[in-house]
Structures are given as structure tokens and as C-alpha cells.
N, C-alpha and C positions, 0 to 999 in steps of 0.2 A: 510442630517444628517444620520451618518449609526444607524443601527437598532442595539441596544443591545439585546442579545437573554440567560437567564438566563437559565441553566440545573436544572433543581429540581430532576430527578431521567433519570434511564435511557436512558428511552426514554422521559423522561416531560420536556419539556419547557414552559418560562415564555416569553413575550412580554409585554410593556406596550404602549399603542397608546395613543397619545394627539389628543385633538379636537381642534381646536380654537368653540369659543361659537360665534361668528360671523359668521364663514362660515356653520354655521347650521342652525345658525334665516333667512339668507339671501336666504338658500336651502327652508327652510319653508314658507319666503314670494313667491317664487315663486311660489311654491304649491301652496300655498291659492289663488293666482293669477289665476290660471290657473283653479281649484276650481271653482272662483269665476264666473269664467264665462258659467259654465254649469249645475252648481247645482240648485235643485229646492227646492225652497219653499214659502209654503204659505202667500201669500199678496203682495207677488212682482214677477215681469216678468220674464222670461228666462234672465241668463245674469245680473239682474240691482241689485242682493241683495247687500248691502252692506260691503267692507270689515270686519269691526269690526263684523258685524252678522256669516259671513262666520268665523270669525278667534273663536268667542266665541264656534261656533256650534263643528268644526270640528280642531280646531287649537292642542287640543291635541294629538289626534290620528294623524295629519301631523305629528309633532315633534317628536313622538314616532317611526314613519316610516321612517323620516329623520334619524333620528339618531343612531336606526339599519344598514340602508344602509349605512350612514358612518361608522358607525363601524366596519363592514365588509368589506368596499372598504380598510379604512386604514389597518387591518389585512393581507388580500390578497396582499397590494403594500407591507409591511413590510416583510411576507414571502416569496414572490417574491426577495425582494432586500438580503434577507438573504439568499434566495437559500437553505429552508427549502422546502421540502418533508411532508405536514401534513398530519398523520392519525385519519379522524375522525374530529369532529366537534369541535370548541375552545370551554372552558369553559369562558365567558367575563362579569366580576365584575367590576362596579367601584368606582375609587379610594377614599379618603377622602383629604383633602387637598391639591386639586390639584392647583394650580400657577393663578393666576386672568386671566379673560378669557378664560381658558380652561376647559374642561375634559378629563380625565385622565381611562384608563381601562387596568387591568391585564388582557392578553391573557392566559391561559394556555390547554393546546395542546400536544398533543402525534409527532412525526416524524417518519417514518419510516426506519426499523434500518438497518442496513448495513448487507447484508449478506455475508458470509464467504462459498464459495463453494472449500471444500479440492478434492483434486488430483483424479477425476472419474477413475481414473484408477487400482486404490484400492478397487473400490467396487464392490462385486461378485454379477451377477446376471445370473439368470438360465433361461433360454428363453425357453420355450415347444414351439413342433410343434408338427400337429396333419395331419393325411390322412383320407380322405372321402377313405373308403374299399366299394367293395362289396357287405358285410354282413351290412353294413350300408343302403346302399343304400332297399339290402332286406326288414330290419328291417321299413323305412320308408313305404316301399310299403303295408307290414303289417297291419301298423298302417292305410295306408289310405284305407286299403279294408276292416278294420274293421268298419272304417267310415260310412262305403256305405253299411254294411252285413244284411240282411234280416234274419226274425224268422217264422220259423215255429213249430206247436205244438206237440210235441210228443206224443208218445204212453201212455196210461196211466202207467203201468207197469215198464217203463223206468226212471231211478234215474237221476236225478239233479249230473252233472256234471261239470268243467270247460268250460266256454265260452256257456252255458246253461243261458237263461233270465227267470226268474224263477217269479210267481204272488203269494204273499204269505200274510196272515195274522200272524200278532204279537201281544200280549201285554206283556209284561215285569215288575214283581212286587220286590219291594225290602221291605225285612220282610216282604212278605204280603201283602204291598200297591202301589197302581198303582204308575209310577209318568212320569212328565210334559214328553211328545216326547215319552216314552214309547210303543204307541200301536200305529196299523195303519192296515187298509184293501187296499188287494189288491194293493201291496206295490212291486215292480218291483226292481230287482237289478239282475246282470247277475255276476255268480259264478266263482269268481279265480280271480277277477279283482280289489281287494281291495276295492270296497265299501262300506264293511260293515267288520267290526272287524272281527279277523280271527277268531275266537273264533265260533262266529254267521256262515261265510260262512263253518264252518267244522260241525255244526250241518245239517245245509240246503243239503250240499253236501250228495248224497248217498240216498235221500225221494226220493217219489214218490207222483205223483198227488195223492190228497186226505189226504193222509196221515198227523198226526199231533206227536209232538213232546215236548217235556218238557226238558229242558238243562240250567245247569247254565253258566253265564258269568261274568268275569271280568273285569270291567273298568278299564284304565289305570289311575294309579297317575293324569296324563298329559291331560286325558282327557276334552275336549273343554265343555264339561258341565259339570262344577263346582260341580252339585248339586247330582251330580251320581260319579264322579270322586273318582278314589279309593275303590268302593263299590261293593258287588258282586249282581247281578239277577238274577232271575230266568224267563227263555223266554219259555214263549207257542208260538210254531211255527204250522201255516197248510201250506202247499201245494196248492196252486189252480191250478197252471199249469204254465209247462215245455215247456219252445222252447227251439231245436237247433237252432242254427246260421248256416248262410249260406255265408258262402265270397262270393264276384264275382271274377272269373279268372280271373288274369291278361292277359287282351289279348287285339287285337283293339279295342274293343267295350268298355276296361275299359280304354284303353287309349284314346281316343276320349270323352268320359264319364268326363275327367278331362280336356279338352282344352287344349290336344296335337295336335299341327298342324296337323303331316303328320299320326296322329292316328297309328302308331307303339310303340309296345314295347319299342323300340331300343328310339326310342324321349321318351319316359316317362322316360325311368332310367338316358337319358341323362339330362333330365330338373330336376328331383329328385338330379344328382348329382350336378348343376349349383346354385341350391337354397340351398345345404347341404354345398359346399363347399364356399360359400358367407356368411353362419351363423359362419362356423368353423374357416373364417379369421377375422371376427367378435369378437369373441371370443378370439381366439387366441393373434387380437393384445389385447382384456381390459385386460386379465390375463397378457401380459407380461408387457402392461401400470403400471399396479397395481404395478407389483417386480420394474419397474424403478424408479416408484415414490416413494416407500419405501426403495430404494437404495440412492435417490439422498435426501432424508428430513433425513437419519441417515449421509450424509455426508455432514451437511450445518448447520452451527453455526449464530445463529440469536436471538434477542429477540423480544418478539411477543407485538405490541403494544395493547393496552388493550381496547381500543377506538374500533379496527378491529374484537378483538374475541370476545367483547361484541352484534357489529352488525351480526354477525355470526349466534351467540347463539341466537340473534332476529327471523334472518329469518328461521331458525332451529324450533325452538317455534309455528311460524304461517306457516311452512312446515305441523308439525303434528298438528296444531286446519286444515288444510286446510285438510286433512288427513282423520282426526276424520268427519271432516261434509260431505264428500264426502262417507264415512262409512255410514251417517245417522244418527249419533249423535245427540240428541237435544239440549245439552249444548253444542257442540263444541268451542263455542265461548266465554266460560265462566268458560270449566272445566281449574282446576289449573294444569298447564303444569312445574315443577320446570327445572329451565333449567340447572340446574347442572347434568345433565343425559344428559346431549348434550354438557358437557367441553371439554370432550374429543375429540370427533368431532370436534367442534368450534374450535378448536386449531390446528388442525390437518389441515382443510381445510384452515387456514390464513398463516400457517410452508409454507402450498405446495405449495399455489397460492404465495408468498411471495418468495419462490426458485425461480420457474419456471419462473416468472415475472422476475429475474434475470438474470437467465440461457438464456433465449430469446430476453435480453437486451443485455447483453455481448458477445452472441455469433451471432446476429444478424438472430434465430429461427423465425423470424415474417411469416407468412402466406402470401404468396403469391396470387395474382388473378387466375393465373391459378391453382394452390394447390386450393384454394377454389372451382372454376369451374369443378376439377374432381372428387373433389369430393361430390359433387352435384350431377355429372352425376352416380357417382356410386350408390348413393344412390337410386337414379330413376330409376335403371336399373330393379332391379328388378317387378318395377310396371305396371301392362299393360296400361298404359298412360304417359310412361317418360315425355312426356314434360310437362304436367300437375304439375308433381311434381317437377319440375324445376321451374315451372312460382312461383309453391306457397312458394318454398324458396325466391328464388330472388324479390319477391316483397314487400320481408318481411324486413324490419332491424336487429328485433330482433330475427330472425329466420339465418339471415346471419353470425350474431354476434356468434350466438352456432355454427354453421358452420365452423369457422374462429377459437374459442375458440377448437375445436376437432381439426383441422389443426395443431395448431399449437402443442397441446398436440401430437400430434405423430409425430412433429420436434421434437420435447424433447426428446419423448422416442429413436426414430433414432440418435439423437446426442448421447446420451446418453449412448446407446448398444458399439456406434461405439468407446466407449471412454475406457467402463468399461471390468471385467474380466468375459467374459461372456461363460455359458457351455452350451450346448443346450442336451434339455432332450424332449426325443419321446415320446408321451402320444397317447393311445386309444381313438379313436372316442366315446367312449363310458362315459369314462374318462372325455372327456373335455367337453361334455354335461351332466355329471353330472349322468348320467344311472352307473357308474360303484362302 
């Protein structure tokens, strides 16, 4: 019998599933059958209770669980035979008046909607690339000698300078009264590094040990304590004491210092550029990922079924309670999260996945074993244990699945470039790590 399939909106369809009321009592005596032979209860042996006892005790929760499964198995063969696509779970009511012998239930149910991908050839996208320089590589070396930089005490005589680690007491009063984080002994911060508001390091800068100070300061609007934010104070600053900073030269000792093989120079700037230029193609491809997915969801006509952006907007929800408890939160699990502050998201992430799932279908994008295998290994490369972090991908499923799911998202983007009106624009190292 073909399935009649009724459109109520867009995307909604209606199904109606018959039961025969026979082939459900007959589903249910074998239950209880089967029941009957393992259930326990008191005043009779393993095995001997009586039917009617078994069918009184538990007879309705069988029927209730027969009758779900039927209702689902008919669902499933009726969208099966209809060659429906469902998004999301059916809504199944039933009916009143249904035919002797039967039951009767309305399916109604979202499908997933046809999507329209127009001519990628029209769509401009701007691809950046970026070069690991030199003064990059400097700028890291920098950073890791400041890592490793020792203090010693200065003179007493000699002011507080940049890159100076400075011991200092504070308390801070506003109109006159102390308040909450305000004051501290012997309070460490190293000058020109942004630590501490510039306001405060341009007082500090230019003291000398011993010495004390009285300076007002400005909170920012924006300020991360509320209770100060926007407000001005007044800081009593002292001085306890001034270290210089001391780098270590880059030389074998700092390169061996860092688990450079051949302890040369020449290996350090070269493993510096190996690890810089593995972050820069990193980057490089998410930012150009980013323009092609916002190339290919402005060229793709679809409507979003409501079932999909609803479960969306779920896992978005219990993304940030999982968020909040991981913060420390003690309500996390109870503060009220409205999720209409995540529409736009939710919408966004069913458009893409609901393209791309196209795009990957129609042009046959699927991720290959070996596309998967290399890049597993690329990822390992960087760890001084590759195979370790091979073993613990591959033995994972759902660790394979995101593996497979990034694969394939950079078939996408590679179809996708290969298709569109694409300019390619040179960006700073500095740039595309965000320093610039």
C-alpha cells in the first residue's frame, strides 16, 4: 500500500500509520512469554509464575513498549518507502475513530530541504598568504629568552625602568575608602609589560627603591571589576625593590637549554621556523576556510528545518552550562541560559552543515583513508612521540570522526577556491597572528 505523505508547511509533513490491534497483543504475548520465564517473584520458583500473574504485574508497561516499537518500525518502513529524508524526531498522536481493529497515529515530521548551490563561479573570495620572515623568527627567540631571563637587584639610586621587576606596596582608596583587591604587599609586576594599567606602570616607572608616591587613576568604563569600573583612585605606591632582567644569549648553551639536537644556533632558528611555519599554515588554511564557507552559505538557497536549529540551539545551551562549570560556577547547571542569543549561531551552523553535506554529496568531497592517514601524521609531527599520538587518534572513533569531518571540510574549501573568483592578498606575520 503506498504511503500517502500530506505537506502542511514547507518543510512539515504529515504521515498517518495503521496498527492492526492483533499484531500487537500477539507482540505482547510473546513478551510476557518470555517474561515469564525469568521473572522473580515472591512465593513461586524461577520460571513457574503464572501467566495471568506476569500479564497483571507487568502486562502494561509490555504494551506500552510494544507499541512504541511498532510505531516507530511503521514510521521508519513508511519513510523508507516514501524516500523521505527526516529532520529530527516525529511528533506521533493518535487518532480518534480509527477502523475496528486498528490504531491509527499522525506522524508529523520536518524533511530535509533541497538545497540550491548557484554557479561558485560568481563568488569572490580573497585567500591571504602569509611568510614565516626573519624578524619573525627574532621576535620568537625574544620571547623565549624572556622566558628563561633571571633578576638581579639594583642599585638603590636607580629608577624603575621597562623590563625592570619591580616589589612594591599599594593600597588604593576611592572618596576616601579602601576597597575589595585595592591594596597588597610586596606585590611583583615587571615594568612595560602591560600588567598592570598604564596609568599605574607610568607612575611606578622613573621611583626609586624606598621611595613612595601618591597618583590618581582611572578605571576604564570596561573594566573587569564592576565595582571600580568607570571610577577614579587614588594609589599610595612604595617601592621595595628594583631588578634588572638579565636575557641569556642565544648561543649553544641556549640552544641545547631548549632540546636542540645538534645544540647550534643554526638548529634552533631552524626548528623555531618549522614550528612557526606549521602554526602560519594552520591559520592560514581556518581564515581562508572561514571566506569559503561564508562564500558558499551566501551562494546556497535552502530552508532550514526547525527540528535541526532547534537541536543546535540545545547543544549551544549545554556547550555554555558546560563552559560556566568548567569556570567554576556553582549554579552552572541551573543559571537560565535564553537561547535566543545563540539563533543566530544555530542557524548558521545547520545553513553550513546542510551546504557542505551537499556539496560533498554531489561532487563526491568524501574523505579518503589516506587524506585521513596524513593527516594524522601531520598532526603528530609536531610531537616528540608521533606515534603515540597516532595510536591515540586511531584508536579512537570519535576522535577519527573529527579527523574525517576537518578532511573533508578542506575538500570543500579546495573545491571550492578551485571553482570561485579568487584574489590572493599577502598579509604580515604579524598580521595573521594577530600582533599587528
Amino acid at each position: 500500500m503506498a504511503v500517502t505523505v500530506e505537506t502542511l508547511d514547507k518543510l512539515e509533513r504529515k504521515i498517518t500509520l495503521s496498527l492492526a490491534v492483533t499484531d500487537i497483543q500477539k507482540e505482547v504475548g510473546v513478551r510476557l512469554k518470555k517474561m515469564a520465564r525469568q521473572v522473580k517473584m515472591d512465593g513461586f520458583r524461577p520460571g513457574k509464575v503464572p501467566m495471568n500473574v506476569v500479564a497483571q504485574r507487568y502486562g502494561y508497561s509490555v504494551q506500552y513498549e510494544v507499541l512504541n516499537d511498532k510505531v516507530g518500525e511503521a514510521f521508519s518502513n513508511a519513510a523508507n518507502e516514501a524516500q523521505l529524508r527526516v529532520a529530527g524526531t516525529p511528533s506521533i498522536t493518535e487518532k480518534e475513530g480509527a477502523p475496528e481493529g486498528t490504531l491509527q497515529f499522525d506522524a508529523v515530521f520536518e524533511v530535509y530541504p533541497e538545497v540550491i548551490i548557484h554557479d561558485l563561479a560568481a563568488a569572490e573570495i580573497e585567500k591571504v598568504t602569509a611568510e614565516v620572515s626573519d624578524s619573525a623568527i627574532d621576535k620568537t627567540l625574544d620571547i623565549l629568552r624572556k622566558q628563561r631571563r633571571t633578576f638581579a637587584q639594583r642599585s638603590v639610586d636607580a629608577e624603575a625602568q621597562d623590563g625592570d621587576r619591580v616589589t612594591i606596596d599599594f593600597e588604593g582608596k576611592i572618596d576616601g575608602e579602601p576597597f575589595a583587591g585595592g591594596k597588597a604587599a610586596d606585590f611583583q609586576f615587571l615594568v612595560g609589560e602591560g600588567q598592570m594599567l598604564k596609568e599605574f606602570e607610568d607612575a611606578v616607572r622613573g621611583m626609586k627603591s624606598g621611595e613612595s608616591k601618591t597618583f590618581p587613576l582611572s578605571f576604564p568604563a570596561d573594566y573587569h571589576g564592576k565595582d571600580v569600573a568607570g571610577k577614579v583612585a587614588d594609589f599610595l605606591v612604595t617601592v621595595n625593590k628594583i631588578e634588572a632582567a638579565h636575557l641569556p644569549e642565544v648561543d649553544e648553551a641556549f640552544a641545547k637549554s631548549l632540546g636542540i639536537a645538534d645544540g647550534t644556533v643554526e638548529g634552533l632558528r631552524g626548528d623555531i621556523r618549522n614550528n612557526l611555519e606549521r602554526e602560519v599554515k594552520s591559520r592560514l588554511q581556518a581564515r581562508n576556510k572561514q571566506a569559503v564557507m561564508d562564500a558558499l552559505v551566501s551562494k546556497a538557497e535552502l530552508d532550514l528545518p526547525k527540528a535541526s536549529v532547534k537541536a543546535e540551539l540545545e547543544r549551544l545551551v549545554q556547550g555554555a552550562r558546560a563552559d560556566l562549570k568548567q569556570r567554576g560556577i556553582a549554579d552552572a547547571e541551573t543559571t537560565e541560559i535564553p537561547e535566543e542569543i545563540f539563533a543566530p549561531q544555530a542557524e548558521r551552523r545547520v545553513r553550513l552543515g546542510l551546504v557542505v553535506a551537499e556539496l560533498v554529496r554531489g561532487n563526491n568531497l568524501h574523505a579518503t583513508p589516506d587524506q585521513i592517514k596524513n593527516h594524522i601524521h601531520e598532526l603528530a609531527a609536531s610531537y616528540e612521540k608521533p606515534a603515540d599520538v597516532v595510536r591515540w587518534y586511531t584508536t579512537d572513533d570519535r576522535r577519527m570522526a573529527e579527523v574525517e569531518a576537518v578532511v573533508i571540510e578542506s575538500n570543500v574549501t579546495d573545491f571550492v577556491l578551485s571553482k570561485a573568483n579568487v584574489t590572493s592578498k599577502e598579509i604580515s606575520f604579524d598580521e595573521l597572528m594577530g600582533q599587528g
